[in-house]
N, C-alpha and C positions, 0 to 999 in steps of 0.2 A: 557831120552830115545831117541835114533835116528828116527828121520822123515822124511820122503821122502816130496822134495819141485819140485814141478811144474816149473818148467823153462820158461814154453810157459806166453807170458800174458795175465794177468786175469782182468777182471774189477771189478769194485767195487760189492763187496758182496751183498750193498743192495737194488742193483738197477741188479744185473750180470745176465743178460738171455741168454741160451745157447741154440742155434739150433739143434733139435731134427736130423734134415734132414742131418745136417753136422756132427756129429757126431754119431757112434751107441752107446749108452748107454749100459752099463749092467744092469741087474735088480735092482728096488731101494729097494726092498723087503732085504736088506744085513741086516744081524746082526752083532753089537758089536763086535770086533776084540783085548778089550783089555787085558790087563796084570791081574793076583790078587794085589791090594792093601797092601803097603810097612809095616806097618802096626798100630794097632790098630787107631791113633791120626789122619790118614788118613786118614780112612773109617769112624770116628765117625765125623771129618772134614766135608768131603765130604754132607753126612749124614746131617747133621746139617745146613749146609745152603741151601741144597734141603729145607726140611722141612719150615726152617725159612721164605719164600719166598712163598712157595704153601697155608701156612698158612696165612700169610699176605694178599696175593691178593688170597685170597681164592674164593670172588668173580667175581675174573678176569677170561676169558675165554679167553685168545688174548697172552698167551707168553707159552714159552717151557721151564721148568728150570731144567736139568740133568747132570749128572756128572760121569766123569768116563768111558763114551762113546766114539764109535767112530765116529769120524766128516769123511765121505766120502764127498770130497769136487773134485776130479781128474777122472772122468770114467777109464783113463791110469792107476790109482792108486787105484783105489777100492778094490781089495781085497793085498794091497802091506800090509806084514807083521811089515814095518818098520813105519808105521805112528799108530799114539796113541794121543787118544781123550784128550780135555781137564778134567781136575780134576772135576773142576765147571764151566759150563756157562749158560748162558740166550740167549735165542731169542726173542725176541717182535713182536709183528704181526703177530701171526703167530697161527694156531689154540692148543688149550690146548688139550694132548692126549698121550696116553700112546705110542713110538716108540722103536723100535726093534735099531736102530742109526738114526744118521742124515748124509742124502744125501741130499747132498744139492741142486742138478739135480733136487728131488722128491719134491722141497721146496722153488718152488719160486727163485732159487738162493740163500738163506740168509744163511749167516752167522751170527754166535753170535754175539751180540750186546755188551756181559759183556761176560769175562774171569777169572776167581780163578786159579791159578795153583799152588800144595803145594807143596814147597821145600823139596829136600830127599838128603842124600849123594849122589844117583848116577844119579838124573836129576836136582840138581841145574843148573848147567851146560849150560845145553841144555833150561832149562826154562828163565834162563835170558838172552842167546843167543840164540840162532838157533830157538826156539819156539816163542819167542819173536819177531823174524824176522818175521816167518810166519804168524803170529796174525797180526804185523803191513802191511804187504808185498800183503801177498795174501787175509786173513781175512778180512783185514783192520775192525777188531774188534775195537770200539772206545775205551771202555774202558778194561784195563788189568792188574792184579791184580796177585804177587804171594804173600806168606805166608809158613814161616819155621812155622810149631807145636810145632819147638824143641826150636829153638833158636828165636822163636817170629819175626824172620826176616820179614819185609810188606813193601812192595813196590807199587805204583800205577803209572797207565801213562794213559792217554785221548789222542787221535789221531787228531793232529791238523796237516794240511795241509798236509797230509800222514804221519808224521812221528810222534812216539810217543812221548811226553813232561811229562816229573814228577809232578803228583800232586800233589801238595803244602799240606803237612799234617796242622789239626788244631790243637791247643795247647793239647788236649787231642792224639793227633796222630793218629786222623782220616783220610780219603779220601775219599773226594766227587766221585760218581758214577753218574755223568749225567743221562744213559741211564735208572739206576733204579730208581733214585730223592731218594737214599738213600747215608748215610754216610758205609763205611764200618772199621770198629775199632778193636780194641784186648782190650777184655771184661773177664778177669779169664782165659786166657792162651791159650781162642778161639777165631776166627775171627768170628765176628758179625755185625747184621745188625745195623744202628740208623737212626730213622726218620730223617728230615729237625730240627726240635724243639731239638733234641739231646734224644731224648728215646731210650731206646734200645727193639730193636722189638724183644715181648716175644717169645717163643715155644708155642706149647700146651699145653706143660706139667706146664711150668711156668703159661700161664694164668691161666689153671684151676688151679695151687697151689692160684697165688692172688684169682681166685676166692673166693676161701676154707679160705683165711685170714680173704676177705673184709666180707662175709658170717660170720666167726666165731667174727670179732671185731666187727658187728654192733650186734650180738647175747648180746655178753659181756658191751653194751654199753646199750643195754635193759636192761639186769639184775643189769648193776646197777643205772639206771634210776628207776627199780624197786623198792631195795633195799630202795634208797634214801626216796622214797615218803613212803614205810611204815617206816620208821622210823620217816619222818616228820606224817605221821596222827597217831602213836603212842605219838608221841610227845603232839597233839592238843589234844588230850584224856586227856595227864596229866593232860591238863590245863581245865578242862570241853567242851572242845572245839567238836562237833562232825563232824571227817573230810567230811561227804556226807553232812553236809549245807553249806562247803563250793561253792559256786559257780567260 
């Protein structure tokens, strides 16, 4: 998708404070500007590592993780039709809450810390060029991440000395995420999360399924715990034996 890039220069995202007095701002009250979703493998993409991450640090109150939004990063550029949010990203430090987009004026100055952007016919293109520029350039996103649905294509890069470096996959063809302290992989044809230890961080829906396993195997591990001992104290009977003096 084409995006409109700032020409003026910008300081580093996580430190960038901009003068109210110097500039007039537009209101940060803006909403989301972006496109409908290409389809289904996208939005259940998307979808899915929200989920994965809010579930996770479920007890965290301190990061923003949304997708599919639009980043207003430019006052000049705030309501430009041509600029489209990332697929998936992450903020850290930054208060947990429901937003309308992210302006980044309204926010401390920060940009995302972590980037997903999923490959399509018509924004490959632009995602491993021009977007990429912008994430390394202006974002200065540390880490940045695309992913085909179709063709399993995954790529990563960490922001060393401004400029992006390919993360070295591990034998399973994973990529470390610094800023999350997670691995990020292709798990059944989806991109997924893995702890440090190599787990793969469940859903909800998958924990409550182990729940419902771990629940139903130690059920079956009673009943035949059960099982076992009447057949051994029918057993001691044969023999005149009666099983309650056993101690």
């Amino acid at each position: 998708m084409p995006m409109a890039v700032s020409t003026s220069e910008t300081q580093h995202p996580q430190s960038a404070q901009v003068s109210s007095d110097a500039i007039p701002f537009p209101p940060g009250d803006l909403y989301s500007d972006e496109p409908p979703l290409e389809t289904d493998l996208h939005r259940d993409q998307i979808d899915l590592l929200i989920r994965l991450l809010k579930w996770l640090w479920r007890d965290r109150q301190d990061f923003y993780a949304s997708g599919n939004l639009t980043i207003y990063y430019s006052p000049n550029q705030s309501k430009s039709s041509d600029f489209r949010g990332p697929d998936f990203f992450v903020v850290l430090d930054t208060e947990r809450k429901p937003r309308k987009s992210w302006v980044v004026w309204e926010e401390d100055g920060k940009y995302p810390h972590v980037i997903v952007e999923l490959l399509s016919e018509s924004t490959a293109n632009t995602d491993r060029g021009l977007k990429k520029q912008i994430y390394q350039d202006i974002f200065r996103t540390l880490d940045y991440f695309w992913f085909d649905p179709y063709s399993l294509e995954f790529e990563g890069f960490h922001l060393v000395d401004g400029t992006y470096q390919p993360i070295a996959p591990t034998e399973q063809g994973w990529r470390w995420s610094q800023q999350l302290g997670l691995y990020l992989g292709i798990h059944q044809g989806q991109l997924r999360f893995f702890t440090p230890e190599g787990d793969l961080v469940a859903s909800p829906e998958e924990t409550a399924a182990l729940e419902r396993q771990r629940v139903e195997t130690e059920r079956q591990r009673a009943e035949a715990e059960q099982q076992r001992n009447e057949r051994l104290a029918a057993k001691l009977r044969e023999l005149g034996v009666d099983p309650d003096d056993i101690q």
